[in-house]
Structure formats: C-alpha cells, structure tokens
N, CA and C atoms as an extended XYZ file, in Angstrom:
303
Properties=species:S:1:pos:R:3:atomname:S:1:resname:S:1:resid:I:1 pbc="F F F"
N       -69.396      -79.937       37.191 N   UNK     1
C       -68.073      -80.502       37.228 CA  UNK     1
C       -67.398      -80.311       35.876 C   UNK     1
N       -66.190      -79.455       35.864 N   UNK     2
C       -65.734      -79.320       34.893 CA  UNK     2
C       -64.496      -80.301       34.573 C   UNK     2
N       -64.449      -80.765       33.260 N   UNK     3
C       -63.142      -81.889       32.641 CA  UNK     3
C       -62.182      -81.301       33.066 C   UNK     3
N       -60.875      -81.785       33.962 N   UNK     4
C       -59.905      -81.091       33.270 CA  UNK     4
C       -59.086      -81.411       32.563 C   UNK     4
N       -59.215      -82.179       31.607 N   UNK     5
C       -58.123      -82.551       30.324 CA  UNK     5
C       -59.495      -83.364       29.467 C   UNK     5
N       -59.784      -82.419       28.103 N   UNK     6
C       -60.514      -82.839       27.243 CA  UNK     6
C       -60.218      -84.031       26.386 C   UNK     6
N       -61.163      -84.495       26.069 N   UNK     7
C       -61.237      -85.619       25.358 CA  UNK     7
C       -60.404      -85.445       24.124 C   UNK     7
N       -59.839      -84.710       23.671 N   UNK     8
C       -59.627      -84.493       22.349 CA  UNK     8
C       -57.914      -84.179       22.705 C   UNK     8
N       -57.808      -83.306       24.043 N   UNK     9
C       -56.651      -83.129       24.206 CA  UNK     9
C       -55.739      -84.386       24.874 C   UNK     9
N       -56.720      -85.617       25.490 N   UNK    10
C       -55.879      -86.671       25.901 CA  UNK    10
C       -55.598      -87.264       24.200 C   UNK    10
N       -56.328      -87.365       23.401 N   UNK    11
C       -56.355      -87.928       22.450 CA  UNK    11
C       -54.645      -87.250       21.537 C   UNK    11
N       -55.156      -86.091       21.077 N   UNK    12
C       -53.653      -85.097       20.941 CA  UNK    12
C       -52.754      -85.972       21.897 C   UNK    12
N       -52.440      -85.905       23.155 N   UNK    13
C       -51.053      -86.028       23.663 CA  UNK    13
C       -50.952      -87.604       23.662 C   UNK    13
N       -51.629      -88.406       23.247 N   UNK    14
C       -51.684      -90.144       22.859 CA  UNK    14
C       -50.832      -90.313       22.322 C   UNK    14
N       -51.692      -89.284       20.465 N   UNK    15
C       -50.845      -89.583       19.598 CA  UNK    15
C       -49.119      -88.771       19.251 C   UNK    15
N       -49.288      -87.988       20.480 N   UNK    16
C       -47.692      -87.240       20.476 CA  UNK    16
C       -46.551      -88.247       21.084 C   UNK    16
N       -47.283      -88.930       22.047 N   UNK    17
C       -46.445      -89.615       23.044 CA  UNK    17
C       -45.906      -90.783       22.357 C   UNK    17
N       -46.778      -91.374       21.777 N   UNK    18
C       -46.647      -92.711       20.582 CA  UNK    18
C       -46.245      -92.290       19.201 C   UNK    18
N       -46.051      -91.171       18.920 N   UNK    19
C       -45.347      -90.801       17.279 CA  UNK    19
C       -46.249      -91.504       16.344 C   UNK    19
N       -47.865      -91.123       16.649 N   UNK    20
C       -48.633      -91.524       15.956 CA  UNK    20
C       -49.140      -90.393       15.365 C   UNK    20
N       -49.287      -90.326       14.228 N   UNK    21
C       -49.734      -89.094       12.951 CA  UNK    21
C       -51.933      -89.685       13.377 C   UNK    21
N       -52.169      -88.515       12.983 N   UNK    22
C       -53.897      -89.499       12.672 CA  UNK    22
C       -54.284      -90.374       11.617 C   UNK    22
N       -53.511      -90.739       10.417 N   UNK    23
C       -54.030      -91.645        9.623 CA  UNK    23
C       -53.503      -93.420       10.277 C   UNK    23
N       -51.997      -92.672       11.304 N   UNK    24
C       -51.572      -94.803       12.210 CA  UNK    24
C       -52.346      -94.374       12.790 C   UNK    24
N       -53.114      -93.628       13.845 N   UNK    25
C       -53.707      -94.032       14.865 CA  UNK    25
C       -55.488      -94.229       14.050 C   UNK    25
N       -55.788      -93.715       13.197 N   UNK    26
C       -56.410      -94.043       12.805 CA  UNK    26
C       -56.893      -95.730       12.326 C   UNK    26
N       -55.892      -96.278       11.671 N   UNK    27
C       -55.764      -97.226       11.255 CA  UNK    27
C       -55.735      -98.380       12.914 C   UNK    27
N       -54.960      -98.231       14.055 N   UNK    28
C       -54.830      -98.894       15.005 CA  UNK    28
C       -56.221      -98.911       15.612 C   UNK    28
N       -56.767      -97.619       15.733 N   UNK    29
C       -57.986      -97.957       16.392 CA  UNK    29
C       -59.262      -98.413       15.729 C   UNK    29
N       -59.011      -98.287       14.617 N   UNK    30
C       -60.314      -98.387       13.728 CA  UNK    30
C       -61.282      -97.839       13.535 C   UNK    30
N       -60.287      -96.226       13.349 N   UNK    31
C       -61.567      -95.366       13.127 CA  UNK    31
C       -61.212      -94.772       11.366 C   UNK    31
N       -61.859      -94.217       10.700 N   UNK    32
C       -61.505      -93.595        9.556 CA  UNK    32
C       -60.591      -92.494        9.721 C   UNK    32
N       -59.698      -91.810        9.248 N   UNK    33
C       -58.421      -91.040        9.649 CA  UNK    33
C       -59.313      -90.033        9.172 C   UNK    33
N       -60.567      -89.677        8.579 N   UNK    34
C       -60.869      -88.592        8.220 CA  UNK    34
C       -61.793      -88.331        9.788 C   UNK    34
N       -62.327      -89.195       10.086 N   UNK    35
C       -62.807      -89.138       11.027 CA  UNK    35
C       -62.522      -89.035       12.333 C   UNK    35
N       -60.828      -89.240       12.793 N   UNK    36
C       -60.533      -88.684       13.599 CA  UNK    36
C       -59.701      -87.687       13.179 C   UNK    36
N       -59.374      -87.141       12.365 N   UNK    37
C       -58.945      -85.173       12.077 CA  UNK    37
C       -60.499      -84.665       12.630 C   UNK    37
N       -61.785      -85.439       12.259 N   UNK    38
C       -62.651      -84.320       12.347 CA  UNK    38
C       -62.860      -84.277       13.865 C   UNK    38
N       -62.455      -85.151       14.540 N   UNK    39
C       -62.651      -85.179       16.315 CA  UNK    39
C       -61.533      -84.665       16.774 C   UNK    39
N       -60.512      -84.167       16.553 N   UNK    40
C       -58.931      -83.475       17.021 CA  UNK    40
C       -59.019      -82.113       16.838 C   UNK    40
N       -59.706      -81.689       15.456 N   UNK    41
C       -59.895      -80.503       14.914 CA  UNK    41
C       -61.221      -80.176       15.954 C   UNK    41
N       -62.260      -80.391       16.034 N   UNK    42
C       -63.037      -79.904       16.856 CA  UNK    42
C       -64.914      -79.914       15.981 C   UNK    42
N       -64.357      -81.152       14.448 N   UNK    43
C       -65.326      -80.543       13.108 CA  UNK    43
C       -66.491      -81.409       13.302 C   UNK    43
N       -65.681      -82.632       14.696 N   UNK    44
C       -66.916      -83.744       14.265 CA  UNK    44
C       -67.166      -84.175       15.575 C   UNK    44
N       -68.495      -84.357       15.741 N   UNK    45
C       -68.854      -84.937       17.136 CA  UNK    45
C       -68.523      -86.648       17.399 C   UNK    45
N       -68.109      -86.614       18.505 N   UNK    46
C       -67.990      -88.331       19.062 CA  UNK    46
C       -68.433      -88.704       18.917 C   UNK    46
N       -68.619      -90.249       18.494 N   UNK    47
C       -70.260      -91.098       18.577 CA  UNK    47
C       -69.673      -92.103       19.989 C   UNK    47
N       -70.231      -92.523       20.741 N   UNK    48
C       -69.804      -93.547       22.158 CA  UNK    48
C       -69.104      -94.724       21.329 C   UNK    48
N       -69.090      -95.149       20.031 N   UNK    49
C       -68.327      -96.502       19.634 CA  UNK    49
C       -67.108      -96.093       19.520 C   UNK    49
N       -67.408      -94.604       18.431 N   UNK    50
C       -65.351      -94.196       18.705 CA  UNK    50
C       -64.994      -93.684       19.663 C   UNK    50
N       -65.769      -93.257       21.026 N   UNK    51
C       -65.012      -92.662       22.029 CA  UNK    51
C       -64.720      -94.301       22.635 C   UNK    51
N       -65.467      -95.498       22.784 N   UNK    52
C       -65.090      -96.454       23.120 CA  UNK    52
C       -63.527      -97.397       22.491 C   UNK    52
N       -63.656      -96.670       21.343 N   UNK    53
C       -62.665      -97.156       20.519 CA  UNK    53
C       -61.608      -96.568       20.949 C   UNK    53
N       -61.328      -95.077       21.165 N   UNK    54
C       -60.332      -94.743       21.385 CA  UNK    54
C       -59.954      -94.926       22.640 C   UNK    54
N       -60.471      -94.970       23.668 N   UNK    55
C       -60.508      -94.926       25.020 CA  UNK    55
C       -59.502      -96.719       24.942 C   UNK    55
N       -59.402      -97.825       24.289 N   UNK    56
C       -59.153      -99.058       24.328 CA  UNK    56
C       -58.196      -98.732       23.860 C   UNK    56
N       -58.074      -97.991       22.737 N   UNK    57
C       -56.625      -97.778       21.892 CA  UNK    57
C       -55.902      -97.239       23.162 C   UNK    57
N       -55.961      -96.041       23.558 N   UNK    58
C       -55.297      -95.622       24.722 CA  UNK    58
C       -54.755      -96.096       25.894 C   UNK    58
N       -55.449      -97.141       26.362 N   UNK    59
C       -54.975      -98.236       27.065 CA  UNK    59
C       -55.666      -97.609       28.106 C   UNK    59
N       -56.635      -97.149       28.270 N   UNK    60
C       -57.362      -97.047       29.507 CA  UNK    60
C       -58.712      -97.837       30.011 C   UNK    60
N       -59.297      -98.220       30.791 N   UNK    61
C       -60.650      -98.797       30.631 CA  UNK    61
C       -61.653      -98.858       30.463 C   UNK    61
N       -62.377      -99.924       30.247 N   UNK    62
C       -63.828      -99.453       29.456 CA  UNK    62
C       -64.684      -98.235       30.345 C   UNK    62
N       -65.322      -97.260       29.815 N   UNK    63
C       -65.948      -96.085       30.896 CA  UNK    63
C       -65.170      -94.823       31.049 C   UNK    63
N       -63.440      -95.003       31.050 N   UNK    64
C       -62.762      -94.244       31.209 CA  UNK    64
C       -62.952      -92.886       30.778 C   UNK    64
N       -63.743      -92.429       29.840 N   UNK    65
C       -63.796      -90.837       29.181 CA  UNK    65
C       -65.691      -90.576       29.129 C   UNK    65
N       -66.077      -91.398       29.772 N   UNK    66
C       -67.650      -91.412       30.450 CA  UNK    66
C       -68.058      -90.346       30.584 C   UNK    66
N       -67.530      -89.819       31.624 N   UNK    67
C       -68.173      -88.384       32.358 CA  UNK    67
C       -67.925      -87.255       31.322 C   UNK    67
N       -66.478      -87.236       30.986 N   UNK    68
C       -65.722      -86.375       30.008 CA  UNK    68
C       -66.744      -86.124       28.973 C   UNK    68
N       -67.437      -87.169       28.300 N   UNK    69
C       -68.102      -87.187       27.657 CA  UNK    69
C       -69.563      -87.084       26.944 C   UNK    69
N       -70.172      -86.687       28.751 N   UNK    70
C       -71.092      -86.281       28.816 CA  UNK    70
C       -70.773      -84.687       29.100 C   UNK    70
N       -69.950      -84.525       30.378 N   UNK    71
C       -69.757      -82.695       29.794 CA  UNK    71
C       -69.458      -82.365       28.266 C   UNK    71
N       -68.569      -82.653       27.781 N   UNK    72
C       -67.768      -82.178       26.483 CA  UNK    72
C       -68.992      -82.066       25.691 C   UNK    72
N       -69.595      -83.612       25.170 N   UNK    73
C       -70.277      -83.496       24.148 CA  UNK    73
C       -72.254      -83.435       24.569 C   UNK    73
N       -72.335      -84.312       25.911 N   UNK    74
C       -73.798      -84.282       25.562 CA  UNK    74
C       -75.114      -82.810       26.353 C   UNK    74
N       -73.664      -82.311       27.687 N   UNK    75
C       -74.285      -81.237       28.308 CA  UNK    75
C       -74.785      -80.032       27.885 C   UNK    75
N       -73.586      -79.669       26.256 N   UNK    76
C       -73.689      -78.541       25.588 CA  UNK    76
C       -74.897      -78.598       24.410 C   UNK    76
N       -75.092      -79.445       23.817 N   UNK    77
C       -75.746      -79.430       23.199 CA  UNK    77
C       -77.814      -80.368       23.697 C   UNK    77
N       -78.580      -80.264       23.203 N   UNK    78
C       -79.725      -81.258       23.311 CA  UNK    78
C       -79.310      -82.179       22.536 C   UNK    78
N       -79.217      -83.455       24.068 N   UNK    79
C       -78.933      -84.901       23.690 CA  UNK    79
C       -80.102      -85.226       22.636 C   UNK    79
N       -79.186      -86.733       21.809 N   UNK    80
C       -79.907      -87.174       20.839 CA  UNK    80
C       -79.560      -88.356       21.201 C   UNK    80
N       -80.992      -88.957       21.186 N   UNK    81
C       -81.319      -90.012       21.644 CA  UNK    81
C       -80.363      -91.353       20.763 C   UNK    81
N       -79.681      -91.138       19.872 N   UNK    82
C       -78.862      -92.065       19.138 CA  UNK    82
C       -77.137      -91.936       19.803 C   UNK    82
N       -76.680      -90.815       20.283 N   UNK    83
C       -76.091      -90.323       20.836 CA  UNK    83
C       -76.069      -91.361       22.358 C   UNK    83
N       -77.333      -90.879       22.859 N   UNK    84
C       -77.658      -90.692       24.493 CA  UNK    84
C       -78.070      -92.625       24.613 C   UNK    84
N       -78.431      -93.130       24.173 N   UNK    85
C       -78.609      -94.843       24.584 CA  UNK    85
C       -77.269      -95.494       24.325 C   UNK    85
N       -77.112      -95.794       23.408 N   UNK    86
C       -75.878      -96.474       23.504 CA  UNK    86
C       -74.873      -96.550       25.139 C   UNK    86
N       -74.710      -94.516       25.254 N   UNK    87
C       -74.092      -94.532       26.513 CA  UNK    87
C       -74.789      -94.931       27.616 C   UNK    87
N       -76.072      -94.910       27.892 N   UNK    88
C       -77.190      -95.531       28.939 CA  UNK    88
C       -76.759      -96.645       28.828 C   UNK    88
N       -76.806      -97.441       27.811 N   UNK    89
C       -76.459      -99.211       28.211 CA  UNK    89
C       -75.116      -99.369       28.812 C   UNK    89
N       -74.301      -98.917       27.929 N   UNK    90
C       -72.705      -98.878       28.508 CA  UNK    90
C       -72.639      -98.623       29.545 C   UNK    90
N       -72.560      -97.216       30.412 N   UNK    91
C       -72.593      -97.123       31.619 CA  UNK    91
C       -73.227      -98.227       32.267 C   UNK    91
N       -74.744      -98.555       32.175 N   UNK    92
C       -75.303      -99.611       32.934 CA  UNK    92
C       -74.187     -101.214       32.946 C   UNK    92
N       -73.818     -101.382       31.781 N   UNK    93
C       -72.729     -102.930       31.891 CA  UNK    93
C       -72.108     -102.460       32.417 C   UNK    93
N       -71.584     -101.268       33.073 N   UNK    94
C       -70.141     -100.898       33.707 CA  UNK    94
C       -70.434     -100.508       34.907 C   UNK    94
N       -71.604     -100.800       35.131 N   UNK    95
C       -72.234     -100.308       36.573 CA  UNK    95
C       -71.689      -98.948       37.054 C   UNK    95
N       -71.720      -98.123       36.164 N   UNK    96
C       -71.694      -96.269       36.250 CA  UNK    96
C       -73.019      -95.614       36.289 C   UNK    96
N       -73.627      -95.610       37.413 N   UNK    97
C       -75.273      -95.388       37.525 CA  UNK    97
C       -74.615      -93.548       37.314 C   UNK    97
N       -74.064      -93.439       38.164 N   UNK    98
C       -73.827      -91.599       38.624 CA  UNK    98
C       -73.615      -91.266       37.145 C   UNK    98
N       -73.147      -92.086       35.589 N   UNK    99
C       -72.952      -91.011       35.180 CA  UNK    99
C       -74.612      -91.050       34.287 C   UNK    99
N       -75.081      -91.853       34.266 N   UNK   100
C       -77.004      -92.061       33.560 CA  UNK   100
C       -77.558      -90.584       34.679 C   UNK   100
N       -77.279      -90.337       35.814 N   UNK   101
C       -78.125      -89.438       36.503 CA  UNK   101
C       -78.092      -88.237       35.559 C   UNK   101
C-alpha cells in the first residue's frame, strides 16, 4: 500500500496554508526548528513523539499518519527497535492492531 500524500508533504502544505515558516511551526508544536528543516528537507528521520507532535499540531487525530509512517519511514529501512515500540504501544492505546501486523 502505497501513501498517497507523504508525511512531509502534508507537513509542507500545513505550514503553507497557515503562513507558518519552520522556526513558528516549530515553536507551536514543540519541536526544535532545526529539527523540523531536518524532517521537510528529507535530512532527518521521524521519531513517533514528533510525528505525534505534529500530527496534533495539524489538527488531525491521534494515529492519523500511523500507516504513513510505517511505509515512509519503518518499511524502507530495518526497524529499530527504539523507533518500532513506542509505535507498538501507541497503535495498541488506539486500538490500530492492522497497523502492529
């Protein structure tokens, strides 16, 4: 199953739609502004707290970039187990079994 609108590109058209630069949206969501250039640019991998983070900033719900986020970031590469639990619990409080399969 392929995404069709990447994590990075909902993120891009967020901050277009809201006339947010990355150091406000940085600051709103509470991520480091260096740290989201490095997730827009393509330099830095997600961790599940800032994809959780941003996903809230966005106004969507908890889980919302789940799947996205297992294609994008954990299919391509060998999951890491620091990576890969966090999202196991999450999904499980959100009762998203399909995306743990």
């Amino acid at each position: 199953m392929e995404p069709t609108t990447t994590i990075r590109a909902e993120l891009e058209n967020f901050m277009k739609q809201n006339e947010l630069n990355i150091t406000q949206f940085g600051l709103v969501a509470d991520i480091n502004p260096g740290t989201v250039s490095g997730i827009v640019t393509g330099n830095r991998t997600l961790s599940v707290q800032q994809l959780d983070r941003i996903t809230a900033t966005s106004g969507h719900p908890n889980g919302y970039f789940y799947k996205n986020y297992i294609e994008e970031f954990l299919s391509a590469t060998t999951p890491n187990i620091r990576r890969v639990r966090p999202l196991f619990y999450h999904c499980a409080e959100l009762n998203m079994l399909d995306c743990i399969e």
